[in-house]
N, C-alpha and C positions, 0 to 999 in steps of 0.2 A: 265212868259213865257207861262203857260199854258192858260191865255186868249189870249195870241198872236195867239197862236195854232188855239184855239176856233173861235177866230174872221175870222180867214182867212179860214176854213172851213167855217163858213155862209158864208163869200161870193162867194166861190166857189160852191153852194148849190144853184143848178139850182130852178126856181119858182114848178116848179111840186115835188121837194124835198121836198121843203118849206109844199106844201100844203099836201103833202104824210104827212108828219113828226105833221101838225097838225089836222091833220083824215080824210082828204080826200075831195074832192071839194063840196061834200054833204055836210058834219056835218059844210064845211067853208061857204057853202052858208048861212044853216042855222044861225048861231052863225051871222054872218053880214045882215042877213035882208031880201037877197036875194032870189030871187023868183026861178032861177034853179043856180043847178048847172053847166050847160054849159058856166054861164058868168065867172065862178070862172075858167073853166078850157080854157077861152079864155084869161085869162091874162097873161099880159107881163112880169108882178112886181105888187108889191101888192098894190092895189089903195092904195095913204095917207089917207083916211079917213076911212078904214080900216085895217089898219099897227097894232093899237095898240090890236084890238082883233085877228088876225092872228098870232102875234108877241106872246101875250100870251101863244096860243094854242099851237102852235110850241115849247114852250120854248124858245123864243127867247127875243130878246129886239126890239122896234119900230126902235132903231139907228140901229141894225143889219137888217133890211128889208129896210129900206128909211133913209141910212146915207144923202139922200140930202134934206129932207123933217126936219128930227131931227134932221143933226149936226153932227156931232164924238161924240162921248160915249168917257166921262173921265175913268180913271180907279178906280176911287171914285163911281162913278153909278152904274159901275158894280161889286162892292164890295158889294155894299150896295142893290143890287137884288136878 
């Protein structure tokens, strides 16, 4: 029950959540490569090609940012995180 919980809060977890939660569009610019932070805070959802380092930062998992990118998350994966 409590990853039920869990999982339905990230998706209710608007993108400026997302990026509050993993330090802010600055330190996400840096960490992904990017040159400002204005592109971090123009997005819509978090580009796939950087889902897995956002995801980290956040505390999250890559299927919790881009379940359409990753798939569903078994509850074997998320045991094993």
């Amino acid at each position: 029950m409590t990853n039920y919980v869990g999982m339905c809060d990230t998706i209710a977890m608007d993108i400026k959540g997302i990026i509050r939660q993993a330090g802010g569009p600055s330190r996400v610019a840096k960490a992904t490569g990017l040159r400002s932070h204005a592109t971090v805070i123009g997005w819509r959802r978090v580009p796939a090609e950087h889902a897995r380092t956002v995801a980290r930062m956040a505390g999250l998992t890559p299927h919790d940012l881009r379940p359409d990118v990753f798939g569903p998350e078994t509850t074997h994966e998320r045991g094993a995180a």
